[in-house]
TILUM-913014 format. One record per residue (C-alpha): residue number from 1; chain; y negated, x, z negated. Coordinates in nm, 2 decimals. Layout:
residues N
NUM,A,Y,X,Z
...
end
This chain:
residues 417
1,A,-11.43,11.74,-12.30
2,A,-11.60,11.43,-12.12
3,A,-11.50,11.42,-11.79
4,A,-11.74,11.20,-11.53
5,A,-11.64,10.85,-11.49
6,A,-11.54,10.68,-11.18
7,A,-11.86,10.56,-11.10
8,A,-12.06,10.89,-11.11
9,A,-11.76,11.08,-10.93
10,A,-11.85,10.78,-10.59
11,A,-12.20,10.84,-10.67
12,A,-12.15,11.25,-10.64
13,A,-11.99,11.19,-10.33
14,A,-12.20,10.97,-10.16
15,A,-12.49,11.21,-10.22
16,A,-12.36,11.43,-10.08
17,A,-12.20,11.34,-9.78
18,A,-12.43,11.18,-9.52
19,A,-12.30,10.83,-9.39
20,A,-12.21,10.79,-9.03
21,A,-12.52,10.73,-8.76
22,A,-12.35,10.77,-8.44
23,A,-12.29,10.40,-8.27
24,A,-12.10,10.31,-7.97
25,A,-12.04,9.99,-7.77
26,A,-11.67,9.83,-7.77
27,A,-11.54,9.51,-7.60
28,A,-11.54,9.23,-7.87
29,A,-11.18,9.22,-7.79
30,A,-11.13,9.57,-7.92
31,A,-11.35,9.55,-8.23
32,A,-11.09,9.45,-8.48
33,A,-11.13,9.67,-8.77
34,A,-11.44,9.83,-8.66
35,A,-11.78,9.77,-8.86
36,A,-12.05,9.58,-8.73
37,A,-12.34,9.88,-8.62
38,A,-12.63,9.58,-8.54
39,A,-12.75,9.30,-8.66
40,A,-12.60,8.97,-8.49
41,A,-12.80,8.65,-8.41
42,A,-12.65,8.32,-8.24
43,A,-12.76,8.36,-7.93
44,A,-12.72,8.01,-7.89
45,A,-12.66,7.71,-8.13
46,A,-12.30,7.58,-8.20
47,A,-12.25,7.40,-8.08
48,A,-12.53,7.41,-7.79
49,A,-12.49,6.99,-7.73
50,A,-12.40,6.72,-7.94
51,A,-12.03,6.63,-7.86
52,A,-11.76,6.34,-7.97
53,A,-11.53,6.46,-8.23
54,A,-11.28,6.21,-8.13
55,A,-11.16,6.03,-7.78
56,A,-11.29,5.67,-7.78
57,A,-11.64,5.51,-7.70
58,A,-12.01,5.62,-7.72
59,A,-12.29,5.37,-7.78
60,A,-12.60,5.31,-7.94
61,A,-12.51,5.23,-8.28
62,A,-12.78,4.99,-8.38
63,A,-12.66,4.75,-8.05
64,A,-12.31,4.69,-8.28
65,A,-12.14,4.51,-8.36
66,A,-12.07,4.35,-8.04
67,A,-11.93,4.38,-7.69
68,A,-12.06,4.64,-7.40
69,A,-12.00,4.72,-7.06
70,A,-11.76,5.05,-6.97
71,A,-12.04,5.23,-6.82
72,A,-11.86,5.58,-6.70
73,A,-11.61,5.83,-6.85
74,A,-11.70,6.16,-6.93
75,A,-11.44,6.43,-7.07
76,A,-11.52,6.79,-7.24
77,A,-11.70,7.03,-6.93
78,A,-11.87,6.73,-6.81
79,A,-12.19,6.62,-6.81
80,A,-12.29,6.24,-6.78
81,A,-12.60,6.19,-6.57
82,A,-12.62,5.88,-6.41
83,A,-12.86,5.65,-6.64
84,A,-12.76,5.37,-6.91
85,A,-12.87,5.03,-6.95
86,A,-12.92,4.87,-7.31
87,A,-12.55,4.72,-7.43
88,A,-12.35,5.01,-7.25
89,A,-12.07,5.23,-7.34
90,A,-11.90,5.53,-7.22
91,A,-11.49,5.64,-7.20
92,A,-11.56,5.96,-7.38
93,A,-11.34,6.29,-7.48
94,A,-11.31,6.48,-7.81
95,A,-11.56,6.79,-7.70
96,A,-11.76,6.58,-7.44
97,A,-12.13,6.62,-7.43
98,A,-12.28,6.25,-7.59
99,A,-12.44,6.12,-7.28
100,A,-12.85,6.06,-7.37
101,A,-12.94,5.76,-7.56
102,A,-12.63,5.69,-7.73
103,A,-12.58,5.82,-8.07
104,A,-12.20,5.73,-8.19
105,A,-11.86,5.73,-8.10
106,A,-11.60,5.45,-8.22
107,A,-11.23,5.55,-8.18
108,A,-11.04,5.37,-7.94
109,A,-10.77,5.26,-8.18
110,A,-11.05,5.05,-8.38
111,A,-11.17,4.82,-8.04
112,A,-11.05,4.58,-7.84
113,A,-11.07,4.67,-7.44
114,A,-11.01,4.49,-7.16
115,A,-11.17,4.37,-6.83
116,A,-11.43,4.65,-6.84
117,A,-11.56,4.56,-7.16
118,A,-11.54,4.72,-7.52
119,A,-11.56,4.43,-7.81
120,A,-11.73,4.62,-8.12
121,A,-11.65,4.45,-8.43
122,A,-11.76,4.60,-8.71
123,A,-12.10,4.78,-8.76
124,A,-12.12,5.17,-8.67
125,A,-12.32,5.39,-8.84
126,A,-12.52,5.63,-8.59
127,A,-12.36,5.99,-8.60
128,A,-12.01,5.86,-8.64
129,A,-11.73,6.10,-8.49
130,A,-12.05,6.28,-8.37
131,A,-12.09,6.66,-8.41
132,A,-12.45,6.78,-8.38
133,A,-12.63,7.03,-8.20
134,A,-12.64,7.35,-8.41
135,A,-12.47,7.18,-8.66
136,A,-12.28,7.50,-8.73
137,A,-12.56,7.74,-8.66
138,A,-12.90,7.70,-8.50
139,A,-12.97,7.93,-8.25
140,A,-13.11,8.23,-8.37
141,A,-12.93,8.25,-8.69
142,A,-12.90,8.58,-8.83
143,A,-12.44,8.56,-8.85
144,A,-12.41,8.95,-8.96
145,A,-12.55,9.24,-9.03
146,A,-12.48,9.66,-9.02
147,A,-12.16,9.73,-9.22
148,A,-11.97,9.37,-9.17
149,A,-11.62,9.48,-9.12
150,A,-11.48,9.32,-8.82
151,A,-11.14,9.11,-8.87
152,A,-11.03,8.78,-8.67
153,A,-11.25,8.52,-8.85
154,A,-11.55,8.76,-8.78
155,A,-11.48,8.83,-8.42
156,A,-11.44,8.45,-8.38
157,A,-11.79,8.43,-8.52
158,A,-11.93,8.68,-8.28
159,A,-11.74,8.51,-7.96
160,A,-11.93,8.14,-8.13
161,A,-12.23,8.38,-8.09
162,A,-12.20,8.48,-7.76
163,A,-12.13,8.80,-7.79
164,A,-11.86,9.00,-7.53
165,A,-11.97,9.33,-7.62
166,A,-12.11,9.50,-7.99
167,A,-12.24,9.80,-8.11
168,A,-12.01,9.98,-8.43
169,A,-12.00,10.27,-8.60
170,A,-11.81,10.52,-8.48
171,A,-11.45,10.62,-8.61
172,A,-11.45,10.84,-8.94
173,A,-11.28,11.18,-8.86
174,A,-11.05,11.31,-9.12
175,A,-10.81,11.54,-9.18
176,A,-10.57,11.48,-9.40
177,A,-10.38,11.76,-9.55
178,A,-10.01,11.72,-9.82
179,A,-9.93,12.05,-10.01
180,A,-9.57,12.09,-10.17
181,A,-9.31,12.34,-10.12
182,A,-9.09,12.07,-10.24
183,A,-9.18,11.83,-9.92
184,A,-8.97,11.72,-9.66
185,A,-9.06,11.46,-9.42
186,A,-8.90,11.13,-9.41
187,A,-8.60,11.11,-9.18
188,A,-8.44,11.42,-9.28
189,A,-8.15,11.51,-9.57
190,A,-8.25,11.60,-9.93
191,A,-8.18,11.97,-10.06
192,A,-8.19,12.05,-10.36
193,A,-8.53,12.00,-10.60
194,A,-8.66,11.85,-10.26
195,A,-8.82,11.53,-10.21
196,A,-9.00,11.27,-9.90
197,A,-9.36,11.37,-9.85
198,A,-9.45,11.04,-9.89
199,A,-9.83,11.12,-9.89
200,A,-9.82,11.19,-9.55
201,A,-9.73,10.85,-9.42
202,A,-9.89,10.65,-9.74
203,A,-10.25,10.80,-9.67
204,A,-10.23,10.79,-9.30
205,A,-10.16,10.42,-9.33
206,A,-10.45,10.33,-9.57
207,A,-10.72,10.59,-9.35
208,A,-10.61,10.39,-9.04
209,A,-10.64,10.05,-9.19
210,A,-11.05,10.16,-9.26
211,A,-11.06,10.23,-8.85
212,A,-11.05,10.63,-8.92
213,A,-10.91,10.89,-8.66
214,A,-10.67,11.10,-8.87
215,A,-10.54,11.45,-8.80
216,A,-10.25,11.50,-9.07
217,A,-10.14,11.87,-9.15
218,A,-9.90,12.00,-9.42
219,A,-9.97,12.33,-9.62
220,A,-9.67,12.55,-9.79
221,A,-9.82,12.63,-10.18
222,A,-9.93,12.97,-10.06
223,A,-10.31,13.09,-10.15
224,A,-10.27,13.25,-9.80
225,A,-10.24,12.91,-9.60
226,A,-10.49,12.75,-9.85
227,A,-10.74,13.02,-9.70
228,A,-10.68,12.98,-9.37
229,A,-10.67,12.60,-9.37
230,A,-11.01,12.60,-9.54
231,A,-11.14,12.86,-9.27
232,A,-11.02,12.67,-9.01
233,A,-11.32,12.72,-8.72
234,A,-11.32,12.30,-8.66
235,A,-11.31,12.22,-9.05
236,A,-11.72,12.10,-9.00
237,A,-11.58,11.84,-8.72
238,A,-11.41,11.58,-8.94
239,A,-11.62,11.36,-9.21
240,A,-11.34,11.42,-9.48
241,A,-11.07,11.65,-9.56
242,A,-10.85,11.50,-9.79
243,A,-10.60,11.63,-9.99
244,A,-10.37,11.56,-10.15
245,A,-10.13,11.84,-10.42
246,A,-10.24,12.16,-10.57
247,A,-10.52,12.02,-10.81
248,A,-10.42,12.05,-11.15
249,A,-10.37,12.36,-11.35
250,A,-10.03,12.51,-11.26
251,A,-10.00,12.81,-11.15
252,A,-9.93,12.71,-10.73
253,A,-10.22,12.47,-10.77
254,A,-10.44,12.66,-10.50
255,A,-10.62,12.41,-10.35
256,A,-10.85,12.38,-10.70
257,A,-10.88,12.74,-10.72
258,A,-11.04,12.81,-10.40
259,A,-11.29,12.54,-10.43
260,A,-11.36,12.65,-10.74
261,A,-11.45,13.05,-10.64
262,A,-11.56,12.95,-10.27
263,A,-11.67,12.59,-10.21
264,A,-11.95,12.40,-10.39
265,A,-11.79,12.20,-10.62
266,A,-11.93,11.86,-10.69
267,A,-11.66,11.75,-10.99
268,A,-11.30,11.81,-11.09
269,A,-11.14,11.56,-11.33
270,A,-11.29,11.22,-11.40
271,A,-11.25,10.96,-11.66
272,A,-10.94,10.78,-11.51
273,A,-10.56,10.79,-11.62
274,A,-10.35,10.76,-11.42
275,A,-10.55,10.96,-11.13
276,A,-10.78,11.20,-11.36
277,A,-10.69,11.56,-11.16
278,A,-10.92,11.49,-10.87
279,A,-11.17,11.72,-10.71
280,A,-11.47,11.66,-10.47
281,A,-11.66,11.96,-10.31
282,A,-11.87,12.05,-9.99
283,A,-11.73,12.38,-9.81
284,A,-11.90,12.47,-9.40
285,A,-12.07,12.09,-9.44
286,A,-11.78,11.88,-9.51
287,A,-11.68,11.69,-9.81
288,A,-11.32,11.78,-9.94
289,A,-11.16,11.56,-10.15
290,A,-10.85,11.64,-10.36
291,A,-10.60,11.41,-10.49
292,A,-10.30,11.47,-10.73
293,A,-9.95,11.50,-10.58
294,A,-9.80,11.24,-10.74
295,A,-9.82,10.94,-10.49
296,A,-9.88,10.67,-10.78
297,A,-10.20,10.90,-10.94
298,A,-10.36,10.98,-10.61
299,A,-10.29,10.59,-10.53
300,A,-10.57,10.52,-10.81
301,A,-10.79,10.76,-10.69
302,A,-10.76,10.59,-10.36
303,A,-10.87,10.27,-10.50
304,A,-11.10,10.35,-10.76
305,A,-11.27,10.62,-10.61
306,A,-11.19,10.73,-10.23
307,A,-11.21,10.39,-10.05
308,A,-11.56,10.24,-10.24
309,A,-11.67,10.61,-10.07
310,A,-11.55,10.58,-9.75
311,A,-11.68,10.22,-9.68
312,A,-12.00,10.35,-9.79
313,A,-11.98,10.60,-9.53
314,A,-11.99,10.31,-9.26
315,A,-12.29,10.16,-9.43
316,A,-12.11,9.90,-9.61
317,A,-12.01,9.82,-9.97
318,A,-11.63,9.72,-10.11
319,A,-11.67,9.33,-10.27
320,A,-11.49,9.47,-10.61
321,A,-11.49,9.12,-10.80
322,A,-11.50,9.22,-11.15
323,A,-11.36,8.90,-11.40
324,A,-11.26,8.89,-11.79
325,A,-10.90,8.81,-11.86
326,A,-10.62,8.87,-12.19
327,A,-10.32,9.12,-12.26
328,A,-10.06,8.93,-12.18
329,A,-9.87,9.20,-12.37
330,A,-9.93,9.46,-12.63
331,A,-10.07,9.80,-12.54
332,A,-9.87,10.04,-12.74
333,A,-10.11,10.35,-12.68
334,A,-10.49,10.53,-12.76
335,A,-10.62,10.58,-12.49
336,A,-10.79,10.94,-12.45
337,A,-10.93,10.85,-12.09
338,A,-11.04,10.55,-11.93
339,A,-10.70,10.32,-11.82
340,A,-10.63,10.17,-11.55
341,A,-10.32,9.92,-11.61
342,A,-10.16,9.77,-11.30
343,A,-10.12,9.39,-11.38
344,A,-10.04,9.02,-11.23
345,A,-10.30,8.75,-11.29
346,A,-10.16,8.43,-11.46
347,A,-10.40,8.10,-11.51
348,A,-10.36,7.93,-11.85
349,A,-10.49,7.65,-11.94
350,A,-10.72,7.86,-12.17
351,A,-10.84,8.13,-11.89
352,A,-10.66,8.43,-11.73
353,A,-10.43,8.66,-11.85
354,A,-10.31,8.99,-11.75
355,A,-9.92,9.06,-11.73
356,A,-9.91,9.42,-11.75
357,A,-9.52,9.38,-11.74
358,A,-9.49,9.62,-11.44
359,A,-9.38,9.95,-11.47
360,A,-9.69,10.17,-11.54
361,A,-9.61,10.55,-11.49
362,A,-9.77,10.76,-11.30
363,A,-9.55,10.83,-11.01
364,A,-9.48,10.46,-10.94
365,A,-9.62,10.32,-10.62
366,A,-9.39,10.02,-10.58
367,A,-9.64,9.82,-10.87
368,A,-9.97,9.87,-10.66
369,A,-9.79,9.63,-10.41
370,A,-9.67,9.41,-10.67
371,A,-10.00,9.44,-10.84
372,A,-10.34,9.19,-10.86
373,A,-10.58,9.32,-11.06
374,A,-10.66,9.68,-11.27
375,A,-10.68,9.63,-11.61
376,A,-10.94,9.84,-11.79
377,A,-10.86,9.99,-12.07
378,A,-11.23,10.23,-12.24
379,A,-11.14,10.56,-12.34
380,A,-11.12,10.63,-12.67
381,A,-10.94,10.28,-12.75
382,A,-10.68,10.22,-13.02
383,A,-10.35,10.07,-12.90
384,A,-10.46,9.73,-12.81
385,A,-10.28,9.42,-12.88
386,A,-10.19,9.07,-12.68
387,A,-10.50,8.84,-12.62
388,A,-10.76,9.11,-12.59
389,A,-11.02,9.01,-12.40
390,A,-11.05,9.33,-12.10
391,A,-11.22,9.35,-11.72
392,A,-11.03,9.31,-11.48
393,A,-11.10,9.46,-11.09
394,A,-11.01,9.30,-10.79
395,A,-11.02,9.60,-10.54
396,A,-10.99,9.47,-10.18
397,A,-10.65,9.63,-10.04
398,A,-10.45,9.63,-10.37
399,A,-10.11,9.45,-10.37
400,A,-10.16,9.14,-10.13
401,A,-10.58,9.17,-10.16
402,A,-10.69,9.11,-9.83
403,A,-10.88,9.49,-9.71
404,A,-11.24,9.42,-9.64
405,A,-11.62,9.54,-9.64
406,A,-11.95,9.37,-9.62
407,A,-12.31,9.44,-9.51
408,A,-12.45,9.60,-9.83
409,A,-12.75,9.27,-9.76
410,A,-12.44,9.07,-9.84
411,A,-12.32,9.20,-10.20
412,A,-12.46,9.14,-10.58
413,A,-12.54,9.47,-10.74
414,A,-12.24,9.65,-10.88
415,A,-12.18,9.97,-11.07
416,A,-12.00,10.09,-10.72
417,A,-12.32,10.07,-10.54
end
């Protein structure tokens, strides 16, 4: 049986679930993690003057080398106006405006001062220890567009900019719902055949990291409380419903059934081991989305499939950086569906290579932290041994992958898209 790959399961998804519209205005201050709703031009240049990049003396650069007459100070806020005669210099701060007519700025510790005077020895180039106007940005530069996310570095950006205030998408609502009998939270003592719902805290974490609002509910592995969850009057409110438990074939796995007999189902399965038994449907206008379980499956579900979805929601697209690498090590196995190995990069002087020396079950979520890079492995392979050449993906978020989304203006074409 083919199941659909990972790319056609995003694609399903994103057809089907319309991406945010609603906008709303937030302090700059506030905005971290939000993404940009508007597009942002300098609204003026930076910097807006021409300023000394170092304390020492301004002068006309073509009048050196030579000696010049102390003319006035000037320091960063102020503004020298009084006017300058041919051979004079000015005292001048790092960050000072460079009063008119001069065009260079010699550090203090390479002249000799005294008596009012400056003696100039060597010749000065004209824009030394000068930066220019707009030199970073002119004004009117186009610095971001709808779907940037918004971390430190970019809020710096929009404060350069001039902006206080910025328009961004609103907050995805989702509620996210663990199913287990077995589940306790975290916190308590272990009974027998009982173990931490660590879905719980794990998804919570990564929804709030994309800026989402998240309701979290727990069902028993009942087809009654499956019912009434789904038929919940507020289920159309949130974006997303995800799920995680109850999506494979066993006999409490309720959550599959009922999409199956009452929701339209969009796809169940895809292409992708560890992470195949996932489901997607539409049920009273909002998208559910069903993970396994097993933390460490619905982990690469998250990655491959759930976040590129979600940051398209807010307009944007996930910079996957896709690169060619080796095995490091054998694999030993065929590979039925597509794999996804959980690997370390390591530079050789012949090109990277991909340690796959981490402990790749299923139900291990310790190695996504540890991790660099997926490793694909096509279905249908034979075991594959050391110094095959594979693709690699860098997915934002994974192991110490810094979590970010761009404008979709910003981003080469990719599969993903």
């Amino acid at each position: 049986m083919r199941y659909i790959s990972v790319e056609e399961a995003i694609a399903l998804l994103i057809h089907h679930t319309p991406p945010l519209q609603e906008t709303e205005w937030v302090p700059l201050t506030q905005s971290s993690g939000r993404t940009l709703a508007m597009t942002i031009t300098a609204q003026s240049a930076a910097p807006p003057f021409a300023r000394s990049a170092m304390d020492g003396y301004a002068l006309k650069a073509l009048d050196t080398p030579g000696t010049f007459r102390i003319a006035g100070y000037v320091s960063a806020g102020e503004v020298l106006t009084k006017p300058l005669q041919a051979g004079d210099a000015v005292r001048i701060m790092t960050g000072a405006p460079l009063p008119e007519g001069l065009d260079a700025v010699i550090e203090q510790e390479a002249v000799e001062q005294q008596a009012g005077v400056v003696h100039v020895a060597q010749r000065v180039q004209p824009g030394r220890n000068v930066t220019l106007q707009g030199s970073e940005f002119p004004q009117g530069t186009v610095l971001m567009r709808p779907g940037q996310r918004l971390g430190s570095l970019q809020i710096g950006v929009l404060a350069l900019g001039g902006y206080a205030h910025i328009a961004v998408y609103r907050r995805l609502r989702v509620l996210l719902v663990t199913s287990g009998d077995e589940l306790i939270d975290p916190g308590n003592a272990l009974g027998p055949g009982q173990i931490y719902n660590v879905n719980a805290s794990l998804f919570y974490s990564l929804l709030h990291e994309l800026g989402a609002d998240v309701t979290v509910q727990h069902l028993p592995d009942t087809l009654d409380a499956v019912h009434e969850f789904f038929n919940r009057p507020d289920l159309a409110a949130y974006d997303l419903v995800l799920t995680t438990g109850g999506v494979s074939v066993g006999d409490k796995d309720h959550i599959i059934h009922f999409l199956q007999q009452r929701a339209q189902l969009l796809f169940w399965r895809t292409d992708m081991h560890p992470g195949k038994s996932i489901a997607a449907a539409r049920y009273q206008g909002t998208t559910i989305l069903a993970l396994s379980g097993n933390p460490g499956a619905a982990l690469m579900s998250w990655y491959n499939i759930a976040l590129p979805f979600l940051v398209a929601l807010l307009h944007a697209q996930l910079p996957i950086e896709r690169m060619s690498g080796r095995l490091l090590q054998d694999f030993p196995k065929k590979t039925r569906e597509t794999r996804f190995l959980r690997a370390k990069l390591i530079r050789q002087p012949d090109g990277w290579y991909f340690d796959t020396n981490l402990p790749q079950q299923s139900d291990r979520i310790t190695t996504y932290e540890a991790a660099d890079v997926l490793v694909v492995i096509p279905h249908g392979s034979p075991p594959v041994p050391a110094g095959t050449v594979l693709e690699g993906r860098k997915i934002p978020g994974l192991g110490s992958l810094h979590l970010t989304w761009l404008a979709r203006e910003n981003i080469a074409s990719d599969p993903n898209s």
